[in-house]
C-alpha positions in Angstrom: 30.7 6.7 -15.9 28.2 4.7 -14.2 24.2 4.0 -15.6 21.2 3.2 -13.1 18.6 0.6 -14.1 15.5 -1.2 -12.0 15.4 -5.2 -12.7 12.1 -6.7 -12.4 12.7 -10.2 -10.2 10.2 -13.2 -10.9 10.6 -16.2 -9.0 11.9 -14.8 -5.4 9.3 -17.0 -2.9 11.1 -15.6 0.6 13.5 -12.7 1.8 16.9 -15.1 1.6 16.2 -15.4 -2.4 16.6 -11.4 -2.3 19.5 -11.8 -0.5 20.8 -14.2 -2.6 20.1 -12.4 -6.2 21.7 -9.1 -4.2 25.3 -10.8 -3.7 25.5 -12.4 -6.9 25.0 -9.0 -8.7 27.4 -7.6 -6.3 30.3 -9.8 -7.1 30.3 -8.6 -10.2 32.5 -5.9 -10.9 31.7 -2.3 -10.9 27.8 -3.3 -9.9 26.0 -2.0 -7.0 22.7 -3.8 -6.4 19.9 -3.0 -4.3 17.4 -6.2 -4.6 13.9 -5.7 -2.9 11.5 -8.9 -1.8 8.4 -6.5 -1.6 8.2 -4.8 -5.0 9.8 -7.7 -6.7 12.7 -5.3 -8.2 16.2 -4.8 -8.0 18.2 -1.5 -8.5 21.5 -1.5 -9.9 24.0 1.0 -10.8 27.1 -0.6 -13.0 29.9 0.6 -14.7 30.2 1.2 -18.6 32.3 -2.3 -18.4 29.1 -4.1 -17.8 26.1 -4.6 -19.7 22.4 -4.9 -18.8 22.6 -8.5 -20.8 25.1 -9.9 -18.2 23.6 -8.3 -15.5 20.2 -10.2 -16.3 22.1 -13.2 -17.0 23.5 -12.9 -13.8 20.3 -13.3 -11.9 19.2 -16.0 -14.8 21.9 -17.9 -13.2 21.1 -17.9 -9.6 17.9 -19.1 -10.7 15.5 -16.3 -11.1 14.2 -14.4 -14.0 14.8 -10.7 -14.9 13.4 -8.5 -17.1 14.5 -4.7 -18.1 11.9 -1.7 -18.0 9.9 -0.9 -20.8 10.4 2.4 -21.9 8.7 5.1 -20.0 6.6 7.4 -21.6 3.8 9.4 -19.9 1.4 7.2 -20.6 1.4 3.8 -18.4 2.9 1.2 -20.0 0.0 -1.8 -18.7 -3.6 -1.0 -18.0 -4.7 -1.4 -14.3 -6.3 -4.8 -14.9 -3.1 -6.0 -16.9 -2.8 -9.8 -16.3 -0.1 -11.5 -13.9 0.4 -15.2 -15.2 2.4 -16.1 -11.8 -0.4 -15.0 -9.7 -3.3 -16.4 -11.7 -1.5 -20.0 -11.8 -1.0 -19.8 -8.0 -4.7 -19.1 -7.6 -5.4 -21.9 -10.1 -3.4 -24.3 -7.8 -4.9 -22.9 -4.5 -8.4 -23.5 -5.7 -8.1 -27.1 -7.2 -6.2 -28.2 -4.1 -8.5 -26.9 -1.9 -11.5 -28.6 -4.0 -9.0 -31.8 -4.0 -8.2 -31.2 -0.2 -11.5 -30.8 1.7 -12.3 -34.7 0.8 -9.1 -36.4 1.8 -9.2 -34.4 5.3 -13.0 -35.0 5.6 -11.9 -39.0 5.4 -9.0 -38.7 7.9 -10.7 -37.5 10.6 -14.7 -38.7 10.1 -14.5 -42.4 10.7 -18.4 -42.7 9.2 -16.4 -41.3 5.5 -14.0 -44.0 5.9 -15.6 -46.4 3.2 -14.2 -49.6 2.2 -11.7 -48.4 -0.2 -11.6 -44.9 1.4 -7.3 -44.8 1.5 -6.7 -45.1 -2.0 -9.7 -42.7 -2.8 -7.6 -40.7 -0.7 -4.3 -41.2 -2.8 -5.8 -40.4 -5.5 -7.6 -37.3 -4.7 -4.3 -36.5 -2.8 -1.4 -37.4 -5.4 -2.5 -34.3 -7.6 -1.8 -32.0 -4.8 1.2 -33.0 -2.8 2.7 -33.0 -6.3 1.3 -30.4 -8.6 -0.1 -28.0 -6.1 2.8 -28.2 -3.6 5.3 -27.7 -6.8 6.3 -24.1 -5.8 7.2 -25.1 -2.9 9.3 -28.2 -4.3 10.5 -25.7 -6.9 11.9 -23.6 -4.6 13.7 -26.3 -2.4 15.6 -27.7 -4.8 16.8 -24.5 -6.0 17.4 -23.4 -2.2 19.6 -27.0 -2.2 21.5 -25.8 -4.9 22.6 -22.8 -3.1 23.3 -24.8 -0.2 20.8 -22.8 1.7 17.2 -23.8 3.5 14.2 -22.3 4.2 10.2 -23.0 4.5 9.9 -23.8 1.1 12.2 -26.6 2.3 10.3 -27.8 5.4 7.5 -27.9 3.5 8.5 -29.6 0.8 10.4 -32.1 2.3 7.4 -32.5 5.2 4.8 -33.1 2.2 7.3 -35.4 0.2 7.7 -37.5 3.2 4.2 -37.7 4.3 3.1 -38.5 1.1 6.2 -40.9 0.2 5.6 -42.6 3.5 1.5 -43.1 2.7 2.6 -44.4 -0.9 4.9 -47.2 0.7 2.4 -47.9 3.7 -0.3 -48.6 0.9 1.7 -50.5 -1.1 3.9 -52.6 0.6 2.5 -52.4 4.3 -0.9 -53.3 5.8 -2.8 -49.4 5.5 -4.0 -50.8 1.7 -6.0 -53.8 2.9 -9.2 -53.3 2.5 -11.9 -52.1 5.2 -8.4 -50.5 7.1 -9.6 -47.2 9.0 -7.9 -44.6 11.5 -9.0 -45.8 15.1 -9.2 -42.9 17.6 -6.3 -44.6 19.7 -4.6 -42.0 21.7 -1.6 -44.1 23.5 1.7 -43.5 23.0 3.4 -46.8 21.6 6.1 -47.7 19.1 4.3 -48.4 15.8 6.1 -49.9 12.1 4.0 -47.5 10.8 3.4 -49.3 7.6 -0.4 -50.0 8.7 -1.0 -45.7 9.0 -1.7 -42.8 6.1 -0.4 -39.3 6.7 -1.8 -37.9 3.0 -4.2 -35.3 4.6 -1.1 -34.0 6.0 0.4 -33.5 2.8 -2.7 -32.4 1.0 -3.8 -29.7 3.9 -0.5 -28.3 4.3 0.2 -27.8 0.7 -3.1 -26.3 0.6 -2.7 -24.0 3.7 0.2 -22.6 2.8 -0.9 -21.9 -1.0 -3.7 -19.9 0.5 -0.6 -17.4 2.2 2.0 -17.7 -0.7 -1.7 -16.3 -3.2 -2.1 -13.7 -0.3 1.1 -12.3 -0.1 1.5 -12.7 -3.8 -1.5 -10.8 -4.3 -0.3 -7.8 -1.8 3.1 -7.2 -3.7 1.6 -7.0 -6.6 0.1 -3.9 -5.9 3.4 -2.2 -5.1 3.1 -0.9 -8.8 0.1 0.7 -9.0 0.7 4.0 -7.2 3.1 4.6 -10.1 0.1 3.5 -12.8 -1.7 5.3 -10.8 0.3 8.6 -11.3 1.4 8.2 -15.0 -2.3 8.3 -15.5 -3.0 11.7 -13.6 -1.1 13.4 -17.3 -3.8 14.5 -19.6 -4.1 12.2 -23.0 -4.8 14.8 -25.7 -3.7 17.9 -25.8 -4.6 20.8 -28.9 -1.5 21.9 -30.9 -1.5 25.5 -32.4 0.4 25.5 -35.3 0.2 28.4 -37.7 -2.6 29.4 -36.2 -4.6 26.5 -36.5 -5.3 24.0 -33.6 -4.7 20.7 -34.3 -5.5 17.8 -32.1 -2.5 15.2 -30.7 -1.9 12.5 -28.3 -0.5 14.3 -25.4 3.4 12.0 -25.4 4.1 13.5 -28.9 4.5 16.7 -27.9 7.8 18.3 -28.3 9.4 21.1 -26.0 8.7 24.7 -27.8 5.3 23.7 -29.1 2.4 25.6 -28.0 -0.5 24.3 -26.9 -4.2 25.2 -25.8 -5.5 24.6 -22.5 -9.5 25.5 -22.2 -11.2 25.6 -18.7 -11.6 23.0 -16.9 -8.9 20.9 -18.8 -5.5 19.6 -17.5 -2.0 21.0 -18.5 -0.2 18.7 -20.9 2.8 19.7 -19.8 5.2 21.4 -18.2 5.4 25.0 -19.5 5.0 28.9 -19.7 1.7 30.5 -20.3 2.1 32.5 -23.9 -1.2 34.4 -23.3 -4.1 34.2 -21.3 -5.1 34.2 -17.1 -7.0 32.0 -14.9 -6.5 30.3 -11.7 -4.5 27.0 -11.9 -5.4 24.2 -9.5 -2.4 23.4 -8.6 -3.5 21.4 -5.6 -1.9 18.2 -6.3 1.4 19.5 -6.3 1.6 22.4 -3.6 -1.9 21.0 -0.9 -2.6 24.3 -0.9 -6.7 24.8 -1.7 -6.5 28.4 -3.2 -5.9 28.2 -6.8 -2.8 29.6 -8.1 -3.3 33.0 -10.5 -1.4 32.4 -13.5 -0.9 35.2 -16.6 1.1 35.8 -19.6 5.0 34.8 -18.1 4.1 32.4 -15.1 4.8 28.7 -15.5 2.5 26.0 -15.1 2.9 22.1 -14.5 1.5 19.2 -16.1 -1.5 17.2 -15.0 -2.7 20.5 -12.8 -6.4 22.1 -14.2 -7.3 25.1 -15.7 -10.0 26.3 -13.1 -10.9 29.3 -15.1 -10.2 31.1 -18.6 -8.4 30.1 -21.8 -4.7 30.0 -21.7 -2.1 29.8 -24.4 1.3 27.6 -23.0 4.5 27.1 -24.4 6.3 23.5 -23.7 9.1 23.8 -21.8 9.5 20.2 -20.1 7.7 16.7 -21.9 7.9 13.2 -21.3 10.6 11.6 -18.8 11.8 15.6 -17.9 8.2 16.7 -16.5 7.4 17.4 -12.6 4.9 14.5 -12.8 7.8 11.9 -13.8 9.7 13.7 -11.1 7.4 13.2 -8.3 6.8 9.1 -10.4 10.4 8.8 -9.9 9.9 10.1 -6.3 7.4 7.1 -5.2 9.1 4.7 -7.0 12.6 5.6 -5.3 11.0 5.5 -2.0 9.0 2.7 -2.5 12.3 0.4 -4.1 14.1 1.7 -0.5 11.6 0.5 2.0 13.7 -1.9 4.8 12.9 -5.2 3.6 9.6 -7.2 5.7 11.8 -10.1 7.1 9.2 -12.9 8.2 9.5 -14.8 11.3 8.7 -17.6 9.8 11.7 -17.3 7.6 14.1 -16.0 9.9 13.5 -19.1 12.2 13.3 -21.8 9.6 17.6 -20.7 8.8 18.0 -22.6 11.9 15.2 -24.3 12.4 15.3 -26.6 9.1 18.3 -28.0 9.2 17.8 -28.9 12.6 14.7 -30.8 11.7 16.7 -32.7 8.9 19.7 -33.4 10.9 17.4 -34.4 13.6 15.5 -36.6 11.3 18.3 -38.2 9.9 20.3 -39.1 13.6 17.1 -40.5 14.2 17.4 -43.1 11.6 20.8 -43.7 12.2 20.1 -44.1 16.8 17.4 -46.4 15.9 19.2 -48.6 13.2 22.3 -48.9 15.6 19.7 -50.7 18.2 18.8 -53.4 16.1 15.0 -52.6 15.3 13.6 -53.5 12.5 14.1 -51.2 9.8 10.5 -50.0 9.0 10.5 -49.1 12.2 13.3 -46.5 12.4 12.3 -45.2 8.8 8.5 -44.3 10.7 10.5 -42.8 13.5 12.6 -40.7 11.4 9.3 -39.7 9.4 7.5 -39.0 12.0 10.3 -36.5 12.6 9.7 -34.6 9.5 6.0 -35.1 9.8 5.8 -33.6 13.0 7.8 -30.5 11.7 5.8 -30.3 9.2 4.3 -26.5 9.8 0.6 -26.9 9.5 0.2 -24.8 12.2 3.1 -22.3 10.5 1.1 -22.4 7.5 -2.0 -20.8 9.2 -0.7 -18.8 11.4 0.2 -15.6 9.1 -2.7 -15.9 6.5 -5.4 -16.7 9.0 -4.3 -13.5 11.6 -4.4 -11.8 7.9 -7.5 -12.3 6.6 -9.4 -11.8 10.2 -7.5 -8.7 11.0 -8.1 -7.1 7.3 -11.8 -8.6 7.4 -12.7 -6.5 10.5 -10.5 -3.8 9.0 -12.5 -3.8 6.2 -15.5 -3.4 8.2 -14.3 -0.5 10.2 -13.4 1.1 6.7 -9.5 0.3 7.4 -7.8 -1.5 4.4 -4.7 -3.2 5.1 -2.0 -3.7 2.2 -0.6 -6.9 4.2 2.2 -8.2 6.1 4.9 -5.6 5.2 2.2 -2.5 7.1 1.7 -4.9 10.0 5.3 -5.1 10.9 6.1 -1.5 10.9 3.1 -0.4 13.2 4.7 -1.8 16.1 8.0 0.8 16.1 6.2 3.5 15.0 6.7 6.9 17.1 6.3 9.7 14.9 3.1 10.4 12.8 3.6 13.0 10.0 -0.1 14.5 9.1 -0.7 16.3 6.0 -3.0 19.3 6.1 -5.4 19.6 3.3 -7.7 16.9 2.8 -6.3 15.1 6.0 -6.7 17.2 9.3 -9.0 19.7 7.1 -12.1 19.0 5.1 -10.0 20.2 2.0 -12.2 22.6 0.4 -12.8 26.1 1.0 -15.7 27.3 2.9 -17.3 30.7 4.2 -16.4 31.0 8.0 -17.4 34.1 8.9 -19.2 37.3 7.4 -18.6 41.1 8.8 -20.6 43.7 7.8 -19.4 47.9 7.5 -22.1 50.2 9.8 -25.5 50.6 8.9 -25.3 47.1 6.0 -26.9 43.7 7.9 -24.2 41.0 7.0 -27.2 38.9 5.6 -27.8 41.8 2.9 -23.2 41.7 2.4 -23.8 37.2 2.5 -26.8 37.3 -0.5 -25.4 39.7 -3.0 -21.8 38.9 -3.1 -23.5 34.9 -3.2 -25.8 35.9 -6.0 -22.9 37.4 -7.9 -20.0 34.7 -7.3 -22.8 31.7 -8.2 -21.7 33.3 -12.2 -17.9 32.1 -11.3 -16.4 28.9 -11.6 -13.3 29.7 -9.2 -13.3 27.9 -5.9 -13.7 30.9 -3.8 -16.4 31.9 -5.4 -18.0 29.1 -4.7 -17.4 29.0 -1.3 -19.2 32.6 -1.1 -21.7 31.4 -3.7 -22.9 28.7 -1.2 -26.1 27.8 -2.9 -27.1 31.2 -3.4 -28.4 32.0 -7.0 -30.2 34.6 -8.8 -29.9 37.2 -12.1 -26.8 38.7 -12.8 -26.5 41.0 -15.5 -23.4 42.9 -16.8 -21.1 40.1 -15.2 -17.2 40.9 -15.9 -14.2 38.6 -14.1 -11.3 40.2 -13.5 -8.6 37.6 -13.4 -6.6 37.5 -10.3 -8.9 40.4 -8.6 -12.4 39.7 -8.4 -15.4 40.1 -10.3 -18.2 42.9 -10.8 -22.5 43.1 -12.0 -25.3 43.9 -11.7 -27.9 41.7 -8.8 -31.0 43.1 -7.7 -30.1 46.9 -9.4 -27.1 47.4 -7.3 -23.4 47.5 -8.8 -21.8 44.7 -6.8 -18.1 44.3 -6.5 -16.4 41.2 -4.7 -12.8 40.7 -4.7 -9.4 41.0 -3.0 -9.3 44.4 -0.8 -7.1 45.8 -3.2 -9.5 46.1 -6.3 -11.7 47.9 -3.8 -9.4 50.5 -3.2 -8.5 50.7 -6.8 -12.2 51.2 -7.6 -12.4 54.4 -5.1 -14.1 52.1 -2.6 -11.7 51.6 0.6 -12.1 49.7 3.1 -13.2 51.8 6.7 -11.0 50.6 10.2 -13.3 48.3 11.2 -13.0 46.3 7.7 -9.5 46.6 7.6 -8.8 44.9 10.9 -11.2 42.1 9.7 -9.0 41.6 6.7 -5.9 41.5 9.0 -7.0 39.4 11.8 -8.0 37.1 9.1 -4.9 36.6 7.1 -3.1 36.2 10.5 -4.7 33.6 10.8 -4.3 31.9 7.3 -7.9 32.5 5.9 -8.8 34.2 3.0 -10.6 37.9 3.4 -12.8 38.6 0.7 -13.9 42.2 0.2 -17.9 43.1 -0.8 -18.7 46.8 -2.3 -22.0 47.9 -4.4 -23.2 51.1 -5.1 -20.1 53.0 -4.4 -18.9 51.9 -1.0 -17.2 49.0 0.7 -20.0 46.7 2.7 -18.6 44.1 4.5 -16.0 41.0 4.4 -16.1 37.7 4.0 -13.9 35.4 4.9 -13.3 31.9 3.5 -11.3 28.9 4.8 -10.3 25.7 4.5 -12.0 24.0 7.8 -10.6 22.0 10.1 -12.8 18.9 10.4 -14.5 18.1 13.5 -12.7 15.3 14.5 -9.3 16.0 13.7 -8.2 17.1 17.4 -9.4 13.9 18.7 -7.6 12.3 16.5 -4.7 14.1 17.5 -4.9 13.6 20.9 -5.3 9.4 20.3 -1.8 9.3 18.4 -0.2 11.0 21.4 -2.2 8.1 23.7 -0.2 5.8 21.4 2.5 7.1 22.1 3.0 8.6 18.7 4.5 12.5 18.1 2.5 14.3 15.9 3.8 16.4 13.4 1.9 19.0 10.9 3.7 18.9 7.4 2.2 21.0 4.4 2.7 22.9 1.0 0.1 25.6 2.6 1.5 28.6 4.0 2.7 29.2 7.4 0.6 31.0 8.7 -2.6 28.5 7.6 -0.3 25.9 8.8 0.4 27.4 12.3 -3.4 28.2 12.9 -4.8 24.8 12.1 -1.8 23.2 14.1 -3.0 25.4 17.2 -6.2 24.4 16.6 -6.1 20.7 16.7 -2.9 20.3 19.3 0.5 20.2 17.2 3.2 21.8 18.3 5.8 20.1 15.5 4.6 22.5 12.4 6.5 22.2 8.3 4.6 24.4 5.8 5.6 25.2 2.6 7.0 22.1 1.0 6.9 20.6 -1.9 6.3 17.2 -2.8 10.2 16.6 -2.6 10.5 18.7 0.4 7.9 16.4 1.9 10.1 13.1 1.2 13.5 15.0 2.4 11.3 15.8 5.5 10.1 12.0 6.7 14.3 10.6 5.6 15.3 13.7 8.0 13.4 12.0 10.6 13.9 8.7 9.8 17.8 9.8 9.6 17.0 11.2 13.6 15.8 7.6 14.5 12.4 8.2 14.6 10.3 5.2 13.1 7.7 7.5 11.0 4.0 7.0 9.7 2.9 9.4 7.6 -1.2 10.0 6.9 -1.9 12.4 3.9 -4.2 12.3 0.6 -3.4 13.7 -2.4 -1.1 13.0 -5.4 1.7 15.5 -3.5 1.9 12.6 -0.5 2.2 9.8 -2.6 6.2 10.3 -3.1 6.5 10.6 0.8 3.8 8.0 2.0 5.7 5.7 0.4 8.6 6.6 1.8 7.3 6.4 5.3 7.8 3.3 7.4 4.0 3.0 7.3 1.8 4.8 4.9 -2.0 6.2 5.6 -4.0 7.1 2.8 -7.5 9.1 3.5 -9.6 6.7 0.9 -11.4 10.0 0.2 -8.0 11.2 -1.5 -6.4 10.8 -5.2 -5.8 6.9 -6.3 -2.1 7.5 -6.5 -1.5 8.3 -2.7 -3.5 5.3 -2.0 -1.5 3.1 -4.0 1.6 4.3 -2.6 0.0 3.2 1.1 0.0 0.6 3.5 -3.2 1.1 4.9 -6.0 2.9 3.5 -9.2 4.5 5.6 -12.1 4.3 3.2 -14.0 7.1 5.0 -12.2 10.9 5.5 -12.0 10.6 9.4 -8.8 10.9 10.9 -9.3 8.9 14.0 -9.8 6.0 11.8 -6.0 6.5 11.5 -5.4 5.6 14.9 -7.9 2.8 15.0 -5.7 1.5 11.9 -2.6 1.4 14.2 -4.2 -0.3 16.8 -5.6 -2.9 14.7 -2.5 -3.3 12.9 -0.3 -4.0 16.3 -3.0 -6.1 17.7 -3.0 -8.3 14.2 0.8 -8.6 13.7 0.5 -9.5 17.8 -1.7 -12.3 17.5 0.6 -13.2 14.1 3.7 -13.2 16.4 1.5 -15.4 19.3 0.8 -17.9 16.4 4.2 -17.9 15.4 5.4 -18.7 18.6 2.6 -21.4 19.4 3.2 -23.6 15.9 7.3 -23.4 16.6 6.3 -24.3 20.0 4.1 -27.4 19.1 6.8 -28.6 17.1 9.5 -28.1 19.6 7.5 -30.1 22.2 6.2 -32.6 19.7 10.0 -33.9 17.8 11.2 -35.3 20.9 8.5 -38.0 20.6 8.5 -38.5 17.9 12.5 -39.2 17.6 11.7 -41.8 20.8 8.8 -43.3 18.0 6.5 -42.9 20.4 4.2 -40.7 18.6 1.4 -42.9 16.8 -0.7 -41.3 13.8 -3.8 -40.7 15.5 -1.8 -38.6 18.5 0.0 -37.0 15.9 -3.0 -35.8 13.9 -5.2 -35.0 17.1 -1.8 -32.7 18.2 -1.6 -31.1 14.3 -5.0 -30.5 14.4 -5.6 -28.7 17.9 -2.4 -26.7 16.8 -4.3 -25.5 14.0 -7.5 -25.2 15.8 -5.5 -22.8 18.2 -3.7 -20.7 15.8 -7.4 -20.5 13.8 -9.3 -19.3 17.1 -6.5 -17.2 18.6 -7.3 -14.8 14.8 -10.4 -15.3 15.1 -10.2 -13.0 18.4 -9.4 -10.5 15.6 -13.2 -10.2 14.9 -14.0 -8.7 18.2 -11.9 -5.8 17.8 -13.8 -2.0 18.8 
């Protein structure tokens, strides 16, 4: 017998410490392990030999902390502003380094700053930095070394240690701490001792710029929780008891399965269950997409979390807590989200080579230049320099900066990026899965069309079935209401049928066709083909009769919005199939897919259906976004290699997202996928420039021909690169 269980990781700074905490687990025996760099978790299945204790100790001993779930209940287990002590102390050190920072590099590079005892101002203002605000990155090194393994962490922390180390000894024991000593802006190449130069706004910028990405990034996978919050808290809170007759309020988690409960209009379920008495119409939107409310009576079930659009009903409990469709579809985003591919970085993939190069490289250095006979301050600068060189300043701005321009003008355009992990799927996309309600549609239902019987004007058929529905709270009423109003006397609802009164001395009926013709009041030819024609096409025919006779038909639909086909057409101009996927019916389904230009049409589904849908394509090869908005797409947004959440939609498929379009307008969606591949493009150009510079740049400084002022004047028109070439971002249409 095996048990399932998701670890929460602390501590994991890159994807090779993911890597790392994955084979550790899997050694031992009987564990699978599943460890994931984005959401910080690790699933792990394990055999009744093991215990969750030694599985946590485990990961305790490769360096990392673990921590087991709480207990999930339906209520969520933190609030949504629930404190994160790792990310507030990173943001702590990012903001006194940069206040400590801006100084030292002021000094470096102004010679008018350079006062008489500017380079141990400098130390001091440095010291706190390149030690307490580059400590994550030390941190992680030395754990790194005790694995044997590299990565940026290591770079950087070596590259800071060394330029700082190398400032520390050129203060005290070389000629850089005399007084009135200032950077000349000498740009020959010569051998130096370099005990007369300071390299500590190397350490302090570089610790700064890459705290500024590490708090980023941080920041973004922080987030990966919150669709799940974000669903837990759909469940309704309180719930009314009837026991004995007599209704008694309770927190909705205590309720037990065979209690009955109340549900008034306008409230949500508590719980799964059966309705005991009653009818209304259920809006069961969230789970099914589909806009009509579902008729419910004495027999039907009914879910959790959905609302009670119009009467009173009486439900018995069949499902609570942990066993409820809303935990299903929670366990449903949190599965998909826990099995997203892992976002390797560049950055990191290079630096498994590219490190111990830099160290070996470093190191030969000193050992070339010893063997020669110079003196031996002089192969210790060369073999600094080395490390200096590598030092990725450059590297450090080249994700954040790309980042925050490319998010910034997102931002602008009403695109909101999630970060890195959405930037690197945009590129292989090919398939984009659309849902229908909400997304391609407006989501609500509207009149479309009116048809009045011979010898009845369709305005007389629009104003008295409007006067009559403005006494009814159900959705298509509304839709027929549409801001009509007026006196309606003797008003009755029949539930699931229609309604009947009095308005303006006539006996008005409106409902389905059928309670016409049980009424004595059928429908003529002309009506009938109305009706027909429209449920062909997936609308909804509404039938009008007062004073004895059938008058006309309305018919109501959920729109398609007026942008949606050109939206369409710019996903196939990116090359990217589209394809129609929806819990409506198929006939619904099929007209708005002929409507906007999809041939690729799935209607019906459920919110599980929808997630088996995007792994069948994924299982096909195809690299899948999916755009959608309500709490039914969160499970399968999250599963998609990129998720796109309309910002007009429920908080839980936004959460579950990559990218989020503030306004409802589906071409935004494309505009976010061209954005996206032209920001992780200018990420990747960065990339390539900073490993570039430093690729040109070691040789020199191996030969110790690269001074300090040539050496800063290259670090700093790196940077100045990489900062303009994202700054391109901001001119993006």
């Amino acid at each position: 017998m095996t048990t399932d269980v998701e670890l929460t990781i602390s501590g994991m700074t890159c994807a090779s410490c993911a890597n790392r905490i994955e084979r550790k687990l899997n050694k031992l025996d009987g564990v699978e392990a599943s460890v994931n760099y984005a959401t910080e978790k690790a699933r792990v299945r394990f055999a009744e030999t093991v215990t969750p204790e030694a599985l946590l100790r485990t990961v305790e001993a490769a360096g990392y902390s673990a921590a087991l779930p709480p207990e999930r209940t339906n209520e969520p287990q933190d609030g949504p502003d629930r404190g994160d002590p790792e990310l507030d102390a990173l943001r702590n050190q990012l903001v006194v380094s940069a206040l400590l920072t801006v100084p030292v590099i002021a000094m470096a590079m102004v010679p008018a700053l350079q006062v008489e005892y500017w380079q141990w101002l400098s130390l001091t203002l440095a010291a706190p930095v390149a030690v307490w605000g580059a400590w994550p990155f030390h941190r992680a090194a030395v754990l790194n070394a005790r694995h044997g393994a590299t990565t940026m962490d290591t770079l950087v922390s070596v590259g800071v240690t060394a330029a700082f180390g190398w400032s520390l000894v050129a203060l005290l024991w070389g000629s850089a701490g005399e007084p009135g000593m200032t950077h000349a802006f000498e740009l020959s190449v010569n051998r130096t001792d370099g005990l007369s130069n300071i390299y500590l706004e190397t350490a302090a910028g570089v610790t700064t710029f890459l705290l500024a990405g590490r708090w980023f990034e941080k920041r973004s996978k922080r987030r990966a929780g919150d669709a799940l919050r974000a669903l837990l808290d759909l469940g309704a809170k309180d719930v009314v008891v009837l026991r004995d007759g007599v209704e008694t309020p309770l927190p909705a988690d205590r309720l037990a399965v065979g209690d009955v409960f109340v549900v008034r209009p306008g409230e949500k379920v508590a719980t799964d269950g059966v309705v005991e008495s009653g009818t209304s119409a259920v809006d069961a939107s969230m789970l099914t997409g589909e806009p009509v409310p579902v008729e419910v009576g004495p027999g039907d079930a009914v879910t959790g979390a959905t609302v009670n659009a119009g009467g009173r009903l009486v439900v018995r409990a069949t499902r609570v807590g942990s066993d409820t469709r809303l935990a299903q579809m929670a366990r449903l985003v949190e599965e998909a989200q826990s099995g997203k591919a892992r976002a390797q970085r560049l950055a990191d993939r290079v630096s498994g080579v590219f490190v111990p190069i830099v160290i070996a490289l470093a190191v030969g250095t000193l050992g070339f230049w010893l063997g020669t006979g110079v003196e031996t301050s002089a192969a210790f600068a060369a073999a600094v320099s080395v490390l200096i060189i590598a030092c990725p300043c450059a590297l450090g701005l080249a994700t954040p900066t790309a980042l925050l321009v490319g998010t910034g003008r997102g931002a602008q355009l009403g695109i909101l990026v999630r970060g890195p992990e959405a930037l690197e799927q945009t590129r292989r996309v090919d398939t984009v899965v659309l849902d229908k309600t909400g997304t391609v549609t407006t989501g609500r239902m509207t009149l479309v069309d009116v048809v009045a019987a011979d010898g009845t004007g369709p305005a007389d058929v629009r104003r008295l079935a409007g006067v009559l529905e403005s006494a009814s709270e159900h959705p298509i009423a509304r839709a027929v209401a549409d801001g009509h109003t007026g006196a309606v006397e003797d008003f009755v609802n029949l539930p699931g049928r229609g309604v009947r009164g009095s308005v303006e001395g006539h006996d008005v009926v409106v409902g389905r066709p059928a309670l016409l013709a049980e009424l004595g009041h059928p429908l003529p030819d002309r009506l009938v083909d109305t009706v027909d024609r429209a449920e062909a096409a997936g609308r909804t025919a509404v039938a009008v009769a007062w004073d004895g006779a059938a008058r006309g038909v309305l018919v109501v639909a959920d729109g398609v919005k007026d942008t949606s086909a050109e939206a369409v057409s710019r996903f196939r101009a990116l090359g990217l199939a589209p394809v129609l996927l929806t819990g409506d019916n198929e006939r619904a389904a099929r007209a708005v897919a002929r409507e906007v230009g999809i041939d690729d049409v799935v209607a019906g589904v459920m919110p599980e259906d929808k997630v088996e849908h995007v792994r069948r394509l994924q299982a096909e090869g195809r690299v899948v976004a999916m755009v959608g908005d309500g709490v039914n797409d969160a499970a399968a947004l999250a599963q998609a290699d990129l998720g796109i959440a309309m910002g007009a939609g429920a908080d839980v498929a936004i959460e579950a997202s990559d990218l989020t379009l503030v306004r409802g307008d589906l071409r935004v969606a494309a505009d976010a996928v061209r954005l996206s591949r032209r920001t992780l493009g200018t990420i990747r150009s960065n990339l390539v420039w900073a490993f570039g510079y430093n690729v040109a740049a070691l040789p020199l400084a191996a030969a110790g021909l690269l001074n300090p002022m040539l050496a800063g004047a290259a670090m700093a028109l790196s940077s100045v690169f990489v900062v303009a070439n994202s700054l391109r971002l901001r001119t993006f249409r």
